[in-house]
PQR file with spaces between the fields and no chain letter, atoms N, CA, C, O and H, PARSE charges and radii, in Angstrom:
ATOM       1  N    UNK     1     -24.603  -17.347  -20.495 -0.4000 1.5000
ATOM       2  CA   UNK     1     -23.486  -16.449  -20.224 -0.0000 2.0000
ATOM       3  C    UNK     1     -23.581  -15.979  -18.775  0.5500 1.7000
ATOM       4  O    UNK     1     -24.620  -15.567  -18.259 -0.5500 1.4000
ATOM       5  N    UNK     2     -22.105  -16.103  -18.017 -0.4000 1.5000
ATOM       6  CA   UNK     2     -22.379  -15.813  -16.880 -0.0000 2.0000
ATOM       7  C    UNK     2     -22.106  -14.061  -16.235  0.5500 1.7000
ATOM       8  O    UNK     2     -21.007  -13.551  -16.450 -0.5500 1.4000
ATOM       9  H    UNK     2     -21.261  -16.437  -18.436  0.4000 1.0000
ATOM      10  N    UNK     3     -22.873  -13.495  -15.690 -0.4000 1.5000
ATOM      11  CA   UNK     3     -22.330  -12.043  -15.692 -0.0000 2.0000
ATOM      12  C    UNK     3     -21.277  -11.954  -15.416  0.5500 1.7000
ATOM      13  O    UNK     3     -21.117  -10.749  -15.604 -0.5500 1.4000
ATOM      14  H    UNK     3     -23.766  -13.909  -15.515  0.4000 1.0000
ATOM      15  N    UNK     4     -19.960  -12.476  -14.947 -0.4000 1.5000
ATOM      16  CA   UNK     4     -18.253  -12.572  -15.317 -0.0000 2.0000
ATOM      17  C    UNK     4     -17.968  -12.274  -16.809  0.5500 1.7000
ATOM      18  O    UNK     4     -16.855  -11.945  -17.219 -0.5500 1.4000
ATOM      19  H    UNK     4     -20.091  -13.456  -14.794  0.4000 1.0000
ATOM      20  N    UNK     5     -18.952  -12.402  -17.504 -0.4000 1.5000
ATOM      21  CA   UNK     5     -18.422  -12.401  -19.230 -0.0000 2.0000
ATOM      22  C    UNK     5     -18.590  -11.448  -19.863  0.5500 1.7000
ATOM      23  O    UNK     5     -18.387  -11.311  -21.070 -0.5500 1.4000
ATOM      24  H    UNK     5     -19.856  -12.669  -17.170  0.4000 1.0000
ATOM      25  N    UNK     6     -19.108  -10.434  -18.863 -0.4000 1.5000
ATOM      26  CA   UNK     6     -19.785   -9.030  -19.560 -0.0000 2.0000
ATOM      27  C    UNK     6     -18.298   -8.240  -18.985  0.5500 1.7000
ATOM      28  O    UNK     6     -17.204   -8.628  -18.574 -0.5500 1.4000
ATOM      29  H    UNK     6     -19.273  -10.545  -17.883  0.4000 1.0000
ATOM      30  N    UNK     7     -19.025   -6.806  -19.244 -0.4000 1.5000
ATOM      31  CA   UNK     7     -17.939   -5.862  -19.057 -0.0000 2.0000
ATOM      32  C    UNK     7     -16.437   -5.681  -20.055  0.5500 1.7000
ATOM      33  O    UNK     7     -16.181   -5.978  -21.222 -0.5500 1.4000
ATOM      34  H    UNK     7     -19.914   -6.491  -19.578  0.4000 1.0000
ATOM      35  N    UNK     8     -15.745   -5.129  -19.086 -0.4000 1.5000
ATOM      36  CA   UNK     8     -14.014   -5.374  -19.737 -0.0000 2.0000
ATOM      37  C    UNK     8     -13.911   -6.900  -20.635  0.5500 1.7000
ATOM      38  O    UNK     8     -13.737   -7.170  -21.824 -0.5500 1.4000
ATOM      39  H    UNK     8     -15.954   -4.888  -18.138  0.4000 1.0000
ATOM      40  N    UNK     9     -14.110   -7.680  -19.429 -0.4000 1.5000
ATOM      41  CA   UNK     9     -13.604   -9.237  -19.737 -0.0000 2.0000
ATOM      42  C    UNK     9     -14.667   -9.585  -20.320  0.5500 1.7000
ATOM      43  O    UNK     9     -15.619   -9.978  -19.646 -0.5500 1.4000
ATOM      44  H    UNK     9     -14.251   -7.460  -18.463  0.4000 1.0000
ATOM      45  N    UNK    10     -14.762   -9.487  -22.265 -0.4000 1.5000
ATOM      46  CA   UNK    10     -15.568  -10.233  -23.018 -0.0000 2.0000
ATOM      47  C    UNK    10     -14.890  -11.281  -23.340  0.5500 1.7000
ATOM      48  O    UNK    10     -15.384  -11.429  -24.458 -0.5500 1.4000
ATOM      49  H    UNK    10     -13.989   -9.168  -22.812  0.4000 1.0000
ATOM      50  N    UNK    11     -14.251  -12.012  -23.259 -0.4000 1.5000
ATOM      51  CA   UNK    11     -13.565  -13.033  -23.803 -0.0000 2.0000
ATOM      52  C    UNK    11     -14.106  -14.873  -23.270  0.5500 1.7000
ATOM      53  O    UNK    11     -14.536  -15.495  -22.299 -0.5500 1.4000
ATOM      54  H    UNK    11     -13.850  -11.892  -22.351  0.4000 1.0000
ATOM      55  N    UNK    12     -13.744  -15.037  -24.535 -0.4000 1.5000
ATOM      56  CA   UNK    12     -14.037  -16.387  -23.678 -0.0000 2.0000
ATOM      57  C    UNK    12     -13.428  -17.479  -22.655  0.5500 1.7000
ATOM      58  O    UNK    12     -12.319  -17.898  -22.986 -0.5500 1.4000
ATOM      59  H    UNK    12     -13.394  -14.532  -25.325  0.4000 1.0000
ATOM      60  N    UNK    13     -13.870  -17.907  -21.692 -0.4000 1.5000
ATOM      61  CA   UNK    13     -13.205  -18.225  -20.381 -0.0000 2.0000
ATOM      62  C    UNK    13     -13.034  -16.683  -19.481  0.5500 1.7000
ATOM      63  O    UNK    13     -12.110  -16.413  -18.714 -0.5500 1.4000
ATOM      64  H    UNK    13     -14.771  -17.567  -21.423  0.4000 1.0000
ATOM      65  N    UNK    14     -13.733  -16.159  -19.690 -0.4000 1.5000
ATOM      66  CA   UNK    14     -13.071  -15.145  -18.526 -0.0000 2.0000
ATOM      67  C    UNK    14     -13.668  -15.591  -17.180  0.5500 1.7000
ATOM      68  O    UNK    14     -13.058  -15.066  -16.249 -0.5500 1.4000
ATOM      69  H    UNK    14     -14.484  -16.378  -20.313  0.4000 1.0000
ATOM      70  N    UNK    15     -14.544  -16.295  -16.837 -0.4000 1.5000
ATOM      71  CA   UNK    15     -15.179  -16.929  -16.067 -0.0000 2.0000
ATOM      72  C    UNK    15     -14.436  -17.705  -15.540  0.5500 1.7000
ATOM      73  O    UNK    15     -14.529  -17.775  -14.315 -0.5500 1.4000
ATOM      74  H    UNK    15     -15.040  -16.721  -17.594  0.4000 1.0000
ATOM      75  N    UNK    16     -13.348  -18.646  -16.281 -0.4000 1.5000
ATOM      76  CA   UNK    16     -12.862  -19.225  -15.563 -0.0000 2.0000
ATOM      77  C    UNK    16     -11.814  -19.451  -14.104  0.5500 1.7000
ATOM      78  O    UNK    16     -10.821  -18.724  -14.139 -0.5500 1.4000
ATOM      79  H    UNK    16     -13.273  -18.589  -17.276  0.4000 1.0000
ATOM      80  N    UNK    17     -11.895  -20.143  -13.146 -0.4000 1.5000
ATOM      81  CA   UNK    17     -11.083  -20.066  -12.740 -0.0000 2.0000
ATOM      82  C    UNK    17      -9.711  -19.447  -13.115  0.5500 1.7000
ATOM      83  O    UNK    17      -9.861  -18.253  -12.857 -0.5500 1.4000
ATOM      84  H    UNK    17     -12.701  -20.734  -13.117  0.4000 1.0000
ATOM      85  N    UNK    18      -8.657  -19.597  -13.513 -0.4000 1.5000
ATOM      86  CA   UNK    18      -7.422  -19.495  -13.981 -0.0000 2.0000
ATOM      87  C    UNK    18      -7.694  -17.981  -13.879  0.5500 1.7000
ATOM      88  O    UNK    18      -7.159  -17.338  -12.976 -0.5500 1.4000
ATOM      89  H    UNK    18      -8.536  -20.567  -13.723  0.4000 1.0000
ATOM      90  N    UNK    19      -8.568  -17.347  -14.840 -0.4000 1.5000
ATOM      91  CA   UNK    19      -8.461  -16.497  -15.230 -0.0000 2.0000
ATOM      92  C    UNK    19      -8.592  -14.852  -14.167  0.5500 1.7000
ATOM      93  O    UNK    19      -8.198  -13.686  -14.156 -0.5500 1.4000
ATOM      94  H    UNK    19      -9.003  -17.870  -15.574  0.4000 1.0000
ATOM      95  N    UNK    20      -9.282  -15.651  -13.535 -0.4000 1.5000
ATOM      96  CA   UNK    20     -10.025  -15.267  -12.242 -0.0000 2.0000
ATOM      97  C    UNK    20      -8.564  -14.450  -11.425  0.5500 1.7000
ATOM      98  O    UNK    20      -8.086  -13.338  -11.201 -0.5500 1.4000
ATOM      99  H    UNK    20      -9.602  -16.598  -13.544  0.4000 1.0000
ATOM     100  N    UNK    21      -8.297  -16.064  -11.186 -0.4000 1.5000
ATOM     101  CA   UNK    21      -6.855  -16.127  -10.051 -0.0000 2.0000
ATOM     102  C    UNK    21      -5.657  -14.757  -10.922  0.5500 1.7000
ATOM     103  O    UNK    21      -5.181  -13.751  -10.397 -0.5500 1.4000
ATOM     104  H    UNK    21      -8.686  -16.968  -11.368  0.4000 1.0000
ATOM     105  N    UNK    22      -5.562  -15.038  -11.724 -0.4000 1.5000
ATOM     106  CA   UNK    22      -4.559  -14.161  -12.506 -0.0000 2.0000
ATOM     107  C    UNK    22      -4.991  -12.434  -12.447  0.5500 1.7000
ATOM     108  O    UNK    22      -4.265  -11.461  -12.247 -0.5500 1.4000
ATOM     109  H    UNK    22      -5.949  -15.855  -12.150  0.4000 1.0000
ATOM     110  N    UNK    23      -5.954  -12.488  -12.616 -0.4000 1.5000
ATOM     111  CA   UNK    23      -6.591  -10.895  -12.202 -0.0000 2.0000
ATOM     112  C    UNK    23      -6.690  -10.616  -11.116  0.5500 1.7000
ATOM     113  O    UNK    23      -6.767   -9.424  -10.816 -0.5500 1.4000
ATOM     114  H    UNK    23      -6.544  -13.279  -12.778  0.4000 1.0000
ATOM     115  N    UNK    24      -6.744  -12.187   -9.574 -0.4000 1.5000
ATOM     116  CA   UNK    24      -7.021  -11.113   -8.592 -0.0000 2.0000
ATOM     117  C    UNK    24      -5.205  -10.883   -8.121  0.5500 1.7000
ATOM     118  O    UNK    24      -4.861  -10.067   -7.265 -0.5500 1.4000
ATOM     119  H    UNK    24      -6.681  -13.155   -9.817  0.4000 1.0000
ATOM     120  N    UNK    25      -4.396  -11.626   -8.752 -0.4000 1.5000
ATOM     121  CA   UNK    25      -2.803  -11.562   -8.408 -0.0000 2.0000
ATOM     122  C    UNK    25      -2.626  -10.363   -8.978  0.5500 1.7000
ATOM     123  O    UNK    25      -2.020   -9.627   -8.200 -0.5500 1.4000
ATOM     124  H    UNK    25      -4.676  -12.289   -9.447  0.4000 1.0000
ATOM     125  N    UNK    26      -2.905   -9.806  -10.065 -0.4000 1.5000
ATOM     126  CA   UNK    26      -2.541   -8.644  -10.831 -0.0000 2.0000
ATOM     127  C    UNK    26      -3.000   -7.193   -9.743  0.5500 1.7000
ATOM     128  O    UNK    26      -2.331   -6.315   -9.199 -0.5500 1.4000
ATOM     129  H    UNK    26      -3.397  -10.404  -10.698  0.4000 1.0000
ATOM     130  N    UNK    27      -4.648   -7.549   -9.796 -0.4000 1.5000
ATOM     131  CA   UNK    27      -5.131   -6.359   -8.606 -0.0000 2.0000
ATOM     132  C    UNK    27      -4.056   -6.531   -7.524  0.5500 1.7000
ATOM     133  O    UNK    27      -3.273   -5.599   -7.338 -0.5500 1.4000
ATOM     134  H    UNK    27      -5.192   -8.263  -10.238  0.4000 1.0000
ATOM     135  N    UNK    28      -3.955   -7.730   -6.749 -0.4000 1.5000
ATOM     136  CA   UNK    28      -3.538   -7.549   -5.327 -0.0000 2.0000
ATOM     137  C    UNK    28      -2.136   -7.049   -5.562  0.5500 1.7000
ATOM     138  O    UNK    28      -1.458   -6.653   -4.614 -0.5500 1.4000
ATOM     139  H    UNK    28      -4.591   -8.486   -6.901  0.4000 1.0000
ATOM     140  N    UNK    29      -1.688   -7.057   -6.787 -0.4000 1.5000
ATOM     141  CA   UNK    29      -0.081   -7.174   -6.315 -0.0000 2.0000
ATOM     142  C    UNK    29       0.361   -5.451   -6.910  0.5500 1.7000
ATOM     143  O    UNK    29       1.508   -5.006   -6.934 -0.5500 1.4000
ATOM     144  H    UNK    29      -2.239   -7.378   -7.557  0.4000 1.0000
ATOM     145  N    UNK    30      -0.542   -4.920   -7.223 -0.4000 1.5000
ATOM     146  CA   UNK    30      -0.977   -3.062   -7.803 -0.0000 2.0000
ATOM     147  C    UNK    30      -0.905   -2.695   -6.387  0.5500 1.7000
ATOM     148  O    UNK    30       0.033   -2.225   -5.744 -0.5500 1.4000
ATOM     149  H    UNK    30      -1.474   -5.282   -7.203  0.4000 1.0000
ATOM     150  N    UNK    31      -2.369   -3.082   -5.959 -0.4000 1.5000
ATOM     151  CA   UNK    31      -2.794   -2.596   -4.900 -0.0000 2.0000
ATOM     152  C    UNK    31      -0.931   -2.492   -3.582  0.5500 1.7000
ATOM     153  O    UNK    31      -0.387   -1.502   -3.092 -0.5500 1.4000
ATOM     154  H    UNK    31      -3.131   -3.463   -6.482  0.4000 1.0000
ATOM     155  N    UNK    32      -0.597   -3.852   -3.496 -0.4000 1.5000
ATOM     156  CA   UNK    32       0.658   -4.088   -2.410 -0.0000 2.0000
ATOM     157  C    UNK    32       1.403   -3.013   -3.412  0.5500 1.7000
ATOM     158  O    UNK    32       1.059   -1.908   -2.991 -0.5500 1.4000
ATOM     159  H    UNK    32      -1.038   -4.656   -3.894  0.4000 1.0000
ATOM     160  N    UNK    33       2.231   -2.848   -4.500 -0.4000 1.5000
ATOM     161  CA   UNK    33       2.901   -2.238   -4.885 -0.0000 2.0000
ATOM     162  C    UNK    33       2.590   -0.655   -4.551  0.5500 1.7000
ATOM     163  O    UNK    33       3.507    0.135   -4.775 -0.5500 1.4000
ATOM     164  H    UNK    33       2.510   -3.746   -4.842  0.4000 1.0000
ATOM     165  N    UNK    34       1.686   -0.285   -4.171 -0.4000 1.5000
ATOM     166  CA   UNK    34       1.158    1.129   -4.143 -0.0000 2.0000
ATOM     167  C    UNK    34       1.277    1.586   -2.539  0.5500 1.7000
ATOM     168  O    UNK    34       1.617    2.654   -2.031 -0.5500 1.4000
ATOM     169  H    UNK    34       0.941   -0.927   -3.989  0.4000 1.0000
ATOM     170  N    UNK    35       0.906    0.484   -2.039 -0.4000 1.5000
ATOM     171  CA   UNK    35       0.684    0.447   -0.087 -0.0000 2.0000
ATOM     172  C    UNK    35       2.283    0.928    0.343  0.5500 1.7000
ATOM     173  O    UNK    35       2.684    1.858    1.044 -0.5500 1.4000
ATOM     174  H    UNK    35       0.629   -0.384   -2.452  0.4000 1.0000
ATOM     175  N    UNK    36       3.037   -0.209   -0.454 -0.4000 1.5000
ATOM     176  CA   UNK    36       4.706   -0.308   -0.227 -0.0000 2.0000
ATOM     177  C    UNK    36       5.296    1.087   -0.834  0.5500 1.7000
ATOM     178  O    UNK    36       6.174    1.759   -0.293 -0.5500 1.4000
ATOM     179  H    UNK    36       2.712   -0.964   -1.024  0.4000 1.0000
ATOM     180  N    UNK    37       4.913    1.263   -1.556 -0.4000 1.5000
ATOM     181  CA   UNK    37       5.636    2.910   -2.764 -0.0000 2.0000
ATOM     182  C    UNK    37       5.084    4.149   -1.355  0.5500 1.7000
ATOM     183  O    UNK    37       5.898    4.878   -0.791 -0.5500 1.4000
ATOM     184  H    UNK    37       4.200    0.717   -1.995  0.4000 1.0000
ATOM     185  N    UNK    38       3.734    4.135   -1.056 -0.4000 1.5000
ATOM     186  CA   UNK    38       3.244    5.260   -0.365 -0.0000 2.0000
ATOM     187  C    UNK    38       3.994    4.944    1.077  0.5500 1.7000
ATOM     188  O    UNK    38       4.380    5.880    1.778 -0.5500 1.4000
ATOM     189  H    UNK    38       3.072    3.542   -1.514  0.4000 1.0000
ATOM     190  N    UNK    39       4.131    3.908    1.376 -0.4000 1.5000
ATOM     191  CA   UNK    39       5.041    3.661    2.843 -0.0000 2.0000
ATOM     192  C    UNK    39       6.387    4.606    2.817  0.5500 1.7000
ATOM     193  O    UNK    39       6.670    5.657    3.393 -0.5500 1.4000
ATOM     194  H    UNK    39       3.817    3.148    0.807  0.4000 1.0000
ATOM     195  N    UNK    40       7.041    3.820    1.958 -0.4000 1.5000
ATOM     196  CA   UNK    40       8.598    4.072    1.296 -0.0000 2.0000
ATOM     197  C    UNK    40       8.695    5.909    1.355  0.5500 1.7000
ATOM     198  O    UNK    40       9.702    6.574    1.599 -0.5500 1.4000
ATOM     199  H    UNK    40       6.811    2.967    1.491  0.4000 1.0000
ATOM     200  N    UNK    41       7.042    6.502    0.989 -0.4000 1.5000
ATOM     201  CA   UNK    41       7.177    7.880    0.766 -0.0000 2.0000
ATOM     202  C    UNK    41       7.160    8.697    1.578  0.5500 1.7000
ATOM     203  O    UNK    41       7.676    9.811    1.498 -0.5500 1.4000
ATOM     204  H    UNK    41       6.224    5.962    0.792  0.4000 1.0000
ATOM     205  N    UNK    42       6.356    8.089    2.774 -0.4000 1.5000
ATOM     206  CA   UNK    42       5.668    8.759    3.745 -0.0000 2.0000
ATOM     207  C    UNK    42       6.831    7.902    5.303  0.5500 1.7000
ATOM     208  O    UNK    42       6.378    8.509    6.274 -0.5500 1.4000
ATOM     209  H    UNK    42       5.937    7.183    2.839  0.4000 1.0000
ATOM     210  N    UNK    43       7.364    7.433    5.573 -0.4000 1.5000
ATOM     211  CA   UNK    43       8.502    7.237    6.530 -0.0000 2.0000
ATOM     212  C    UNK    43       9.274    6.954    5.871  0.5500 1.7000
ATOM     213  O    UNK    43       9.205    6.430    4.759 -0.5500 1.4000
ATOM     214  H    UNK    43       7.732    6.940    4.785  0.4000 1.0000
ATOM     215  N    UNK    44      10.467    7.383    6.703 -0.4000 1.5000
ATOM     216  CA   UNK    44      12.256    6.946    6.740 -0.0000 2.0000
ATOM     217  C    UNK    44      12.515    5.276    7.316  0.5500 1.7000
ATOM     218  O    UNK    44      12.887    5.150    8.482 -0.5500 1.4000
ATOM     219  H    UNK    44      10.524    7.809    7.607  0.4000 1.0000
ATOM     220  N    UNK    45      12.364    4.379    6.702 -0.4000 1.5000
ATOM     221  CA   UNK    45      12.322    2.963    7.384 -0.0000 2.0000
ATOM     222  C    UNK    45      14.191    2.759    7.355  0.5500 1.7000
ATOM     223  O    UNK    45      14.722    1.902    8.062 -0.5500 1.4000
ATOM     224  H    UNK    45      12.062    4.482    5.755  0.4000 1.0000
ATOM     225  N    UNK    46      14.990    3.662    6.457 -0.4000 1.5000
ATOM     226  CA   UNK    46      15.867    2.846    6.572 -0.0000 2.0000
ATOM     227  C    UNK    46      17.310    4.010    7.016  0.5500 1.7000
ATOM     228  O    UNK    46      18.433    3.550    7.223 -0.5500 1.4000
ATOM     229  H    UNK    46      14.558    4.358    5.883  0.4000 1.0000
C-alpha cells in the first residue's frame, strides 16, 4: 500500500494517476475560483 491510500482517499486506485489528476483540477480550480471571487471583491475591474 502506497501512502496515497491512507488518509481521506481510502479507496482503491486512489493512487492512481486519473485519480490524482482529478483532485489536483478540483483543488486548483477552488483555489482559482476563490483568487477570482476575492479579486471581483476587492477592485472595481469593470
Amino acid at each position: 500500500m502506497s501512502d496515497l491510500n491512507r488518509g481521506i482517499m481510502k479507496f482503491k486506485g486512489a493512487d492512481s494517476p486519473i485519480a490524482i489528476a482529478i483532485s489536483a483540477i478540483v483543488i486548483g480550480g477552488g483555489i482559482g475560483i476563490l483568487i477570482w471571487w476575492a479579486l471581483q471583491s476587492a477592485y472595481a475591474f469593470s
